[in-house]
VEXDREN-2710 file (C-alpha; in Angstrom, 1 decimal):
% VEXDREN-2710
k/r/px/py/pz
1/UNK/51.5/45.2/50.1
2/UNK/50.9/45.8/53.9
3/UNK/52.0/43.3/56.0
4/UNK/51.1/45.0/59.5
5/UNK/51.2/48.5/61.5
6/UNK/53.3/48.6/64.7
7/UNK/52.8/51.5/67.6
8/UNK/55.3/53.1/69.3
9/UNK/53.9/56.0/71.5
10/UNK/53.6/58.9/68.7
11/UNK/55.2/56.8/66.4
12/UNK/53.3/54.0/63.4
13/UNK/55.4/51.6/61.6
14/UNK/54.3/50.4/58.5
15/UNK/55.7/46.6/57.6
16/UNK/55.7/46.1/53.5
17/UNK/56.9/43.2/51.6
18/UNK/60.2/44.2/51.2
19/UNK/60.3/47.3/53.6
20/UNK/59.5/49.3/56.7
21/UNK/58.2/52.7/57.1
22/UNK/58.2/55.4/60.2
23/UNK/55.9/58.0/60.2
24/UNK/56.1/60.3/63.5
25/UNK/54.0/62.8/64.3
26/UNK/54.7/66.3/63.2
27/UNK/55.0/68.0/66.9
28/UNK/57.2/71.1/65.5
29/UNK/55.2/73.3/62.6
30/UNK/58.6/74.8/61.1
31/UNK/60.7/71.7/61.3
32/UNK/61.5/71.6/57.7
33/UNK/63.4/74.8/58.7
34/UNK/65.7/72.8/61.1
35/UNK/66.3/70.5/58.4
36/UNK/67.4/73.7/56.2
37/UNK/69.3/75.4/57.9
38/UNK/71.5/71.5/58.6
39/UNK/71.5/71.3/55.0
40/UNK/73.0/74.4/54.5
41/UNK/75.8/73.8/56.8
42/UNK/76.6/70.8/55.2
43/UNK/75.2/68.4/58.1
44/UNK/74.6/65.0/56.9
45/UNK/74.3/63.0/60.5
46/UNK/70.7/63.6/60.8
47/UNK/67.3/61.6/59.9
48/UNK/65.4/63.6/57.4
49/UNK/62.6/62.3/56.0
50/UNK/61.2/61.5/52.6
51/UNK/58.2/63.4/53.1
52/UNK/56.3/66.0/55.4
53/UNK/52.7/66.6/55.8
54/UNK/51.3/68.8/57.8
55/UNK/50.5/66.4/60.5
56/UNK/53.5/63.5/60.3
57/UNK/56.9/63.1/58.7
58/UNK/57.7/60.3/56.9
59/UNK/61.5/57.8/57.5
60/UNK/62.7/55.4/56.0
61/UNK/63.2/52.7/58.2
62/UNK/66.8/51.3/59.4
63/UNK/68.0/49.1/61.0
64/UNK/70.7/49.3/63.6
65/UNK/74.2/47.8/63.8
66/UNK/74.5/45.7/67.0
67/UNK/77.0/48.2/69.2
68/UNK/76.9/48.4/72.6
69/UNK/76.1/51.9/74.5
70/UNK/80.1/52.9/74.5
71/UNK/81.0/52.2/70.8
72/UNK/77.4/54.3/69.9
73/UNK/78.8/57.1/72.4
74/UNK/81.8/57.2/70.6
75/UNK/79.7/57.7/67.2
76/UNK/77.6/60.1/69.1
77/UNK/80.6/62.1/69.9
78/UNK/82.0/62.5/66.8
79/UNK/78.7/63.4/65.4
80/UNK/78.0/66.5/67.9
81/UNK/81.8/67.5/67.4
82/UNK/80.8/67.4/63.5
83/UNK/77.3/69.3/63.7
84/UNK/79.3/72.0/66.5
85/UNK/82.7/73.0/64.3
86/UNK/80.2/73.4/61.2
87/UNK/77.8/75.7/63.0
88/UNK/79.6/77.4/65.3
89/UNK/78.8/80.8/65.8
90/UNK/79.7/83.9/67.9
91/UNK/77.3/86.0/69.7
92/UNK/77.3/89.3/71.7
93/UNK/77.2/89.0/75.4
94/UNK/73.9/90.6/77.0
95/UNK/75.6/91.9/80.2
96/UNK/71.8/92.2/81.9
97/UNK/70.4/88.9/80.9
98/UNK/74.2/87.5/82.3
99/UNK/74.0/89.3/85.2
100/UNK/70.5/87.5/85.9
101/UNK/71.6/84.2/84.8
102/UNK/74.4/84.4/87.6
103/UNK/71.9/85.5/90.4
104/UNK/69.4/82.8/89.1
105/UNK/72.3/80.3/89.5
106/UNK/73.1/81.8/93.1
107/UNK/69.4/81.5/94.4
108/UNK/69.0/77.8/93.1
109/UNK/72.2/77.1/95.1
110/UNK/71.1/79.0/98.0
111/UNK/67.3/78.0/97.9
112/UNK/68.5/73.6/97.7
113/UNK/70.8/75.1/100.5
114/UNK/68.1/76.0/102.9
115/UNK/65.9/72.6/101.3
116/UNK/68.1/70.4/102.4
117/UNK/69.6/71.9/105.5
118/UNK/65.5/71.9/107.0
119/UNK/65.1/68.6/105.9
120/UNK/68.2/67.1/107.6
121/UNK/67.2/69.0/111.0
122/UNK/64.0/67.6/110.8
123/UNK/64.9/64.3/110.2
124/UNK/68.2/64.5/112.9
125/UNK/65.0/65.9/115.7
126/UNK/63.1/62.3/115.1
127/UNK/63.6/59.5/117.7
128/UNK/63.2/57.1/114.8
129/UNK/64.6/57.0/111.4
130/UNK/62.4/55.4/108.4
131/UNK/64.7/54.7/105.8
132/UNK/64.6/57.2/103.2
133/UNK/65.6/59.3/105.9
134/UNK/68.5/57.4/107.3
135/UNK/69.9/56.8/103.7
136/UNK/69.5/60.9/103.2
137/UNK/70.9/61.6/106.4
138/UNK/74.2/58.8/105.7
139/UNK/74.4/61.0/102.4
140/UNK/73.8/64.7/102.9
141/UNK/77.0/65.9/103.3
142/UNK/77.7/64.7/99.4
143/UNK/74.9/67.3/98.3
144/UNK/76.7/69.9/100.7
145/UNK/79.9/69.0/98.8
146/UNK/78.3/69.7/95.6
147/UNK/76.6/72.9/96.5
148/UNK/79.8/74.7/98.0
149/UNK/81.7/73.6/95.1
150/UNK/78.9/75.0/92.6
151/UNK/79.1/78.1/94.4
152/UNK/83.0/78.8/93.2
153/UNK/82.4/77.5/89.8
154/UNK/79.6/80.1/89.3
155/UNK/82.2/83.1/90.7
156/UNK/84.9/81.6/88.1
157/UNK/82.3/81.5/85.2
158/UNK/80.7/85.0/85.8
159/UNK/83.9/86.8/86.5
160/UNK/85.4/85.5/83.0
161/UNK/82.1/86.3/81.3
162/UNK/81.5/89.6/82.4
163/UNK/85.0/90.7/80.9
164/UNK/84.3/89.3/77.7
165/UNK/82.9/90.7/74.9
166/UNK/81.4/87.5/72.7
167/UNK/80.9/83.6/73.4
168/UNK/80.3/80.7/71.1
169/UNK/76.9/79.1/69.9
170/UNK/76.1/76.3/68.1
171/UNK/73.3/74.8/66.9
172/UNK/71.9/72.1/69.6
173/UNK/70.3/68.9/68.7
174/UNK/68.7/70.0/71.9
175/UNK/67.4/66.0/73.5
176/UNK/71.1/64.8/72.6
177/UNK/71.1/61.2/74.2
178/UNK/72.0/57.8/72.9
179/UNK/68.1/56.9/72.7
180/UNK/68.2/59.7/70.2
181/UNK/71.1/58.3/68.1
182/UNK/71.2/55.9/65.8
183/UNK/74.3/54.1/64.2
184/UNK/72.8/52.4/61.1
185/UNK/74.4/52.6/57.0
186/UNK/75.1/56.1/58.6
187/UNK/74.9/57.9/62.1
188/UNK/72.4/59.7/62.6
189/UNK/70.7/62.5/65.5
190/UNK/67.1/61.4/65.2
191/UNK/64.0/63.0/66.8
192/UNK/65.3/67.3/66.3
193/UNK/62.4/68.8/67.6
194/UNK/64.0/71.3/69.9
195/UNK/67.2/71.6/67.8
196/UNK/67.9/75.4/68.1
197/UNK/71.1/77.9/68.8
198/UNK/72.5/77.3/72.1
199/UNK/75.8/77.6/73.9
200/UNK/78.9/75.4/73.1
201/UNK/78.1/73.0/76.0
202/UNK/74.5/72.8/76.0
203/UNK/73.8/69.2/74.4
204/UNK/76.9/67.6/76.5
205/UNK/75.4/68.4/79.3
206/UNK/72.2/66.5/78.6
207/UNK/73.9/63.6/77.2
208/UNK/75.6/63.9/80.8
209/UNK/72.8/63.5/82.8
210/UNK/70.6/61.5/80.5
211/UNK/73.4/58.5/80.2
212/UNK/75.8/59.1/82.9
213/UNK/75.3/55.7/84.1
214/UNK/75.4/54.2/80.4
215/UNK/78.9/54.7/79.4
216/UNK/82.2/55.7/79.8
217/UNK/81.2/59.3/80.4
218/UNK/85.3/60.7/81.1
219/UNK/86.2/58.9/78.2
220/UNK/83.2/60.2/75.5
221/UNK/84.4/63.8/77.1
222/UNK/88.1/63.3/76.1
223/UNK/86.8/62.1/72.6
224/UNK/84.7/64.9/72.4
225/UNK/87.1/67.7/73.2
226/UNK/89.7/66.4/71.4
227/UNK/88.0/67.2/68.6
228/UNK/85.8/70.4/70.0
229/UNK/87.7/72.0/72.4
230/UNK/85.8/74.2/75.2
231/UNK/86.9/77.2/76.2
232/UNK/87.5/77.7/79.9
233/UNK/84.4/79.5/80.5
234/UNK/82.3/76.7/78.6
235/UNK/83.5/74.2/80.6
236/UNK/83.0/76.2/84.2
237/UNK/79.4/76.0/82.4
238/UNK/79.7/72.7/81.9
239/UNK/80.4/71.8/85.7
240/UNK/78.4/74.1/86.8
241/UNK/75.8/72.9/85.1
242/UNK/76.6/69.4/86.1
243/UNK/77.2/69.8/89.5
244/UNK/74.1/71.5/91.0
245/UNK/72.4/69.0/92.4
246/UNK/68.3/68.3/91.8
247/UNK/66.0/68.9/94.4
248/UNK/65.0/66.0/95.8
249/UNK/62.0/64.4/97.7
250/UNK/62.4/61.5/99.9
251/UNK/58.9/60.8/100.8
252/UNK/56.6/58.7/101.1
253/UNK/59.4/56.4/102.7
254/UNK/59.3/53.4/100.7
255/UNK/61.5/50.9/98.5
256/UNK/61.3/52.9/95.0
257/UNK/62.1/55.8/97.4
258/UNK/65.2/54.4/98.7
259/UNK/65.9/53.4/95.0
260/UNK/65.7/56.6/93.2
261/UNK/67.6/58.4/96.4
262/UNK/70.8/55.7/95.9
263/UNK/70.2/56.8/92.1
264/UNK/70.4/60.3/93.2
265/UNK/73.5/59.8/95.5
266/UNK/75.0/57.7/92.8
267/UNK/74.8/60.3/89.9
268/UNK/75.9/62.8/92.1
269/UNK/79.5/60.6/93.2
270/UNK/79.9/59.8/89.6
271/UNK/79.9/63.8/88.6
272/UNK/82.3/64.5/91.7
273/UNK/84.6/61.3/90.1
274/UNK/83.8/63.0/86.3
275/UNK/85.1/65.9/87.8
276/UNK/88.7/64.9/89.2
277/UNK/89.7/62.7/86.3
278/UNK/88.8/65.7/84.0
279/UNK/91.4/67.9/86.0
280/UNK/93.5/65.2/86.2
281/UNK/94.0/65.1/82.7
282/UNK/94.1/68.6/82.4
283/UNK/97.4/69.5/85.0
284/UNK/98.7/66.6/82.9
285/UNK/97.9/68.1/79.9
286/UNK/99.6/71.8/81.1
287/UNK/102.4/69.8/82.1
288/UNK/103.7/68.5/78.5
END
């Protein structure tokens, strides 16, 4: 018997008696072959559901164990090491389409260059500061910082890719966050609607913007490796990736301005911090 229906965005819970019900809308037409091909690599930390229509998919219901956000990182981790050293692949290198992904790199770099260096000389020319501006302009040099050190990862990464031959793929959860994680009677990647074949780092470096702030990032990433190892030129992709900052508006000055610039600033210090402690451990790691 149905006790009640509960909303959630695209999502309808069903309350029975003596259990719960998730049915999601269907937004990918050939998810059951995601679900395949995770099944035949022997991937069992995933939600599949008991049924699939050709409108919604159909879950079981579970309910979560009550861990905080770095104990379900440290699931996560071991999960995406899991579902990367089962599906690990190795594809040719396309020395056109890496050729263009370096210039595209090199003109994103280049283009937030000439953004922000306008918008500090228009802002240094004004008599008064409001206070978007002044925060930017107390600021800027850390996006200049992360710019000219972007630029010498990208020359690192492309001159060890162009001299190889093959890289490393895996198959991406492709939204890989801890609001798409669960830690339940299992651990599970939920929601896999862009899962698909990327490169070694690609879901990392979601997780790394998505939750930097949520947990011990440098600590997940020692985890992580430990157990999936990157090779150098995946984790020049990593940084590179990383370390590029957004571009940025600061207007109209305001209070939710000022707010999302410090949260700007802020993920852009922690990635710098990320960074050291990484090489850090590293030297040390050479050392022994």
């Amino acid at each position: 018997m149905i006790n009640k229906y509960t909303y959630l965005k695209d999502i309808k819970v069903i309350d029975y008696d003596d259990d719960k019900v998730l049915i999601k809308r269907k937004k990918r037409y050939d998810i059951d072959k995601i679900y395949k091909y995770l099944d035949d690599h022997n991937i069992n930390n995933y939600l599949k559901p008991f049924k699939i229509t050709d409108k919604n998919l159909y879950f079981n219901y579970l309910n979560k164990k009550g861990l905080d956000n770095d104990e379900v990182a440290k699931h996560l981790m071991y999960a995406l090491s899991d579902l990367q050293n089962k599906t690990t692949i190795y594809k040719e290198i396309d020395k056109d389409k890496l050729k263009e992904e370096y210039d595209t790199f090199n003109s994103r770099i280049s283009y937030l260059e000439e953004y922000y260096f306008t918008m500090q000389d228009i802002i240094e020319n004004k008599v008064y500061m409001a206070p978007s501006e002044y925060l930017f302009i107390r600021n800027v040099s850390i996006i200049y910082s992360a710019l000219n050190y972007s630029k010498n990862l990208v020359e690192n990464w492309y001159k060890i890719m162009k001299d190889k031959r093959r890289e490393r793929y895996v198959y991406a959860h492709g939204k890989c966050e801890l609001s798409h994680f669960i830690t339940a009677d299992n651990d599970y990647f939920i929601s896999l609607e862009k899962a698909r074949l990327e490169r070694s780092p690609f879901d990392f470096i979601n997780f790394f913007k998505k939750n930097y702030n949520d947990t011990d990032m440098i600590s997940n990433f020692r985890l992580y490796q430990h157990r999936y190892h990157y090779k150098e030129e995946e984790y020049l992709y990593l940084l590179i990736n990383i370390t590029i900052p957004e571009k940025i508006d600061i207007y109209p000055s305001s209070l939710n301005k000022c707010l999302e610039l410090n949260n700007f600033f802020d993920r852009l210090k922690l990635t710098s911090e990320f960074i050291l402690k990484n090489e850090k451990d590293k030297k040390q790691y050479e050392k022994h």
